[in-house]
N, C-alpha and C positions, 0 to 999 in steps of 0.2 A: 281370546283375542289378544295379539302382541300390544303390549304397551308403548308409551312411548320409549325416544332414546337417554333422552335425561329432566330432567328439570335444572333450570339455572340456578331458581333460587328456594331457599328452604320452605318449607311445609309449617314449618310446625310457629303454632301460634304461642304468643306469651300474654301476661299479663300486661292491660294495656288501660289507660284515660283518658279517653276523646278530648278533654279540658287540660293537656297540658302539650295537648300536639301545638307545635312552631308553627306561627301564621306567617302564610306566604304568599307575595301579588301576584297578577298576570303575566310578569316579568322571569319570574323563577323558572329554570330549567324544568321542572317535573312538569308543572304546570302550563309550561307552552308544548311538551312531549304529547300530554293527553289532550290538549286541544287539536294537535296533529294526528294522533292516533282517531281523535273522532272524524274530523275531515278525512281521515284515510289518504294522510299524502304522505305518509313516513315510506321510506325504501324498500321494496321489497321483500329484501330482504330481515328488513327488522320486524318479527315476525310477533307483533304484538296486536291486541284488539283494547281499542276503549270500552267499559262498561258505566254503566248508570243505571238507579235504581235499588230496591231490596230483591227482586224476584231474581235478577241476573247475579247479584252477588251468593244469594242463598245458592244459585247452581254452583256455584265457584268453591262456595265452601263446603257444601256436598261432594265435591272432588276433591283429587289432590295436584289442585293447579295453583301454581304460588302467584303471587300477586306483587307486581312488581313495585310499582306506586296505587297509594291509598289519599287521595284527597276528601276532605270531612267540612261540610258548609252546614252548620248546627240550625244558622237561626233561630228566629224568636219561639216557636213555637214547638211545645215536645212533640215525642213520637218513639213510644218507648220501643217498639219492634225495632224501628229502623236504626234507632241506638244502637241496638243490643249485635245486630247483624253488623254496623259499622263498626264494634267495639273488635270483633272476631276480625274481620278485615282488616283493621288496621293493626291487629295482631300478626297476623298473619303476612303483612306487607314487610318489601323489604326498606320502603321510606314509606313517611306518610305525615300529611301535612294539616294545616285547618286552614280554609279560602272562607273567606266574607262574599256575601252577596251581590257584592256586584260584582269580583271576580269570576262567582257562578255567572252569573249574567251574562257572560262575554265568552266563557270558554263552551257553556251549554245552555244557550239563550231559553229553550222552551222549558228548562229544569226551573222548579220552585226550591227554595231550605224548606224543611231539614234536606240534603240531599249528598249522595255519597255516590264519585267515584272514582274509576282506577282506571290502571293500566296492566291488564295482564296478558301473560306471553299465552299465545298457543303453543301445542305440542309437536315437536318434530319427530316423522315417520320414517322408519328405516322398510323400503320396497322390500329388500332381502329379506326381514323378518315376515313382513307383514300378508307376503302374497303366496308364504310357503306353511310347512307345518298343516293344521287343520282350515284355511281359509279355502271357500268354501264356493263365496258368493260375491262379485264385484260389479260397485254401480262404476261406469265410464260416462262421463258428462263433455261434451265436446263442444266448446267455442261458448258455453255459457256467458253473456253476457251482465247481468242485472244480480245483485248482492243478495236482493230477497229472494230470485227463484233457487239461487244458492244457496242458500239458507235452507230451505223448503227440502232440496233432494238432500240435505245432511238428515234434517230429520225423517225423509222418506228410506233413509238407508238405516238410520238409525230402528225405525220401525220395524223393519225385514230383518234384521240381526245380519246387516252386509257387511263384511270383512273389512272390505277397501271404498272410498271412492274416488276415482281416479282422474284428475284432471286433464286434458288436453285442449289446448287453445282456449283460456280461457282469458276474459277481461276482466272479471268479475275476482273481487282477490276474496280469498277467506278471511282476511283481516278486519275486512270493512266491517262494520259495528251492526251492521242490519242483518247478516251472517248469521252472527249469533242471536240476534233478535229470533230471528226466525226459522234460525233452526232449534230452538228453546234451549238453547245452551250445549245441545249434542257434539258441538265442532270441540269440547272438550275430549271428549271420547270416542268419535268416530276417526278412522285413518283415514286421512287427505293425503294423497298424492298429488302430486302436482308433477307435470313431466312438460320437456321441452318442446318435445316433438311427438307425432304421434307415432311414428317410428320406432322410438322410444318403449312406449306405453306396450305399443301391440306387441314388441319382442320379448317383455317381461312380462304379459301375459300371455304367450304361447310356451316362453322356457319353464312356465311354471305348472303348465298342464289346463291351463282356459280356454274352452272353446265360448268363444266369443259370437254374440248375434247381434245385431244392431237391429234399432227400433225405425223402421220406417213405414209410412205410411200407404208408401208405394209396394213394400212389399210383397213378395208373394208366395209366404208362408206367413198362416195364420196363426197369432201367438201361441193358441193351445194345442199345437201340433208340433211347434218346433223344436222340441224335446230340451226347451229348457230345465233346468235341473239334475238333468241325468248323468250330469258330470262336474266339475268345476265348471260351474259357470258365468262368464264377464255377460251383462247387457250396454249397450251404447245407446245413450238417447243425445239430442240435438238442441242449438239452440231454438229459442221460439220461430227466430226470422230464417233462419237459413238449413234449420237441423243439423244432422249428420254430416262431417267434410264424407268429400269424396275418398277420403286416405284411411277413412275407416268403413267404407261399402266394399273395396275391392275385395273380394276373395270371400268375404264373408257372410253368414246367412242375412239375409235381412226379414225380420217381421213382422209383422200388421196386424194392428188390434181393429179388428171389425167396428165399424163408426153405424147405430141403427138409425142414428139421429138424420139430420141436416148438415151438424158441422163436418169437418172432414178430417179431425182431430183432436185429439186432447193437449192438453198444454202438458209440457215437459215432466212436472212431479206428476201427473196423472197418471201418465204413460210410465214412466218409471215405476210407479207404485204398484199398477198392475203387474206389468211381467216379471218385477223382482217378486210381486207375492205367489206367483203362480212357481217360480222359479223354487222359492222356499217352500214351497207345497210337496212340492216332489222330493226337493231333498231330504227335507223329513220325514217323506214316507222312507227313502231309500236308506 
């Protein structure tokens, strides 16, 4: 799997004292960055996510994602794990500060001390590398709106070992903090595309050799006929409310996962889950 195009800032940790980090208020630049980074109202463009916690930092330091700010709120009471993980972070950060509790308080109201966190960037994805070479298999997500079911299909692609996943029309930003929640940290290492148009998407998936199906419910071709896998292959699934635009049905097949129940559909990672594992089923044989 192509990696990313660069990292901003350095990797490598050094030797570091929780106890001499520079205490800074509500006021300090890093410190209203990451309260903006948690509201998720920083610019599009600034392509960074808040973390909090030990479990999302331990993702972090599991990879080689640098960590841009490190904020450290000790409080009264130990917690030597969470130390020991904040000691690594703030190694590893490229600033890194100590907040008092009531600054925690106001930047991450439901967080307790001891409590640690940051601001780190996600990784930007080059389409040219990433949809060529050995890839394989692509999720397309279209008009997703909601952060946690974006969350859900990273790790549902994550699961399938998918190449790409591709956005189009979406509301929903990868930056948002629930993203990573719930993708368990995979938006480290999954390729996000993000594209303008759908236009766009489908031309870079066709010059690349994807035969492309879209998941609909109305379809009429049943998932395990439609010879996903047999080639490079893109699946398109839809938002909850509205599915599939119409700019990704024209021309191409559409599928249908038999419903035995009552409902008359699965929610978007369901449906995702299934036809990418059927999809990987085949590839693997092939």
């Amino acid at each position: 799997m192509p990696r990313l195009t660069h990292l901003s800032l350095p990797s490598a940790e050094r030797s570091v004292t929780l106890e001499h980090l520079r205490p800074v208020g509500s006021s300090h630049d890093d410190v209203r960055r990451y309260s903006r980074a948690r509201r998720n109202v920083l610019p599009r463009a600034d392509h960074v996510t808040a973390l909090t916690g030990g479990w999302a930092h331990d993702v972090v330091l599991h990879s080689d994602a640098p960590v841009e700010v490190a904020l450290w709120c000790p409080g009264d009471r130990p917690h030597p794990e969470l130390e020991a993980t904040a000691a690594r972070v703030v190694a590893r950060a490229g600033r890194a500060f100590r907040i008092s509790e009531r600054v925690l308080a106001r930047i991450q109201p439901e967080a307790t001390a001891p409590a640690l966190l940051s601001v780190v960037p996600l990784p930007r994805w080059d389409p040219a590398r990433v949809l060529t070479g050995s890839a394989r298999l692509v999720l397309v997500a279209d008009g997703i709106e909601y952060a946690g079911n974006l969350g859900t299909l990273v790790r549902t692609a994550d699961a399938c070992a998918v190449d790409a996943l591709v956005l189009t029309r979406a509301t929903a930003r990868v930056t948002h903090p629930k993203v990573f929640a719930a993708s368990r940290g995979m938006v480290l290492t999954t390729p996000v595309l993000t594209y303008r148009t759908v236009a766009e998407a489908r031309a870079d998936l066709a010059g690349t050799g994807f035969t492309t199906y879209v998941a609909d419910p109305a379809g009429a071709t049943p998932y395990r006929s439609a010879g996903l896998g047999a080639g490079r292959t893109a699946v398109v699934v839809g938002s909850e409310g509205d599915g599939v635009s119409d700019e990704w049905r024209e021309g191409l097949t559409r599928v249908a996962i038999p419903m035995r129940g009552r409902a008359d559909s699965l929610n978007v990672a369901a449906s995702a889950a299934v036809l990418l594992f059927e999809a990987r089923a085949t590839l693997d044989e092939g």
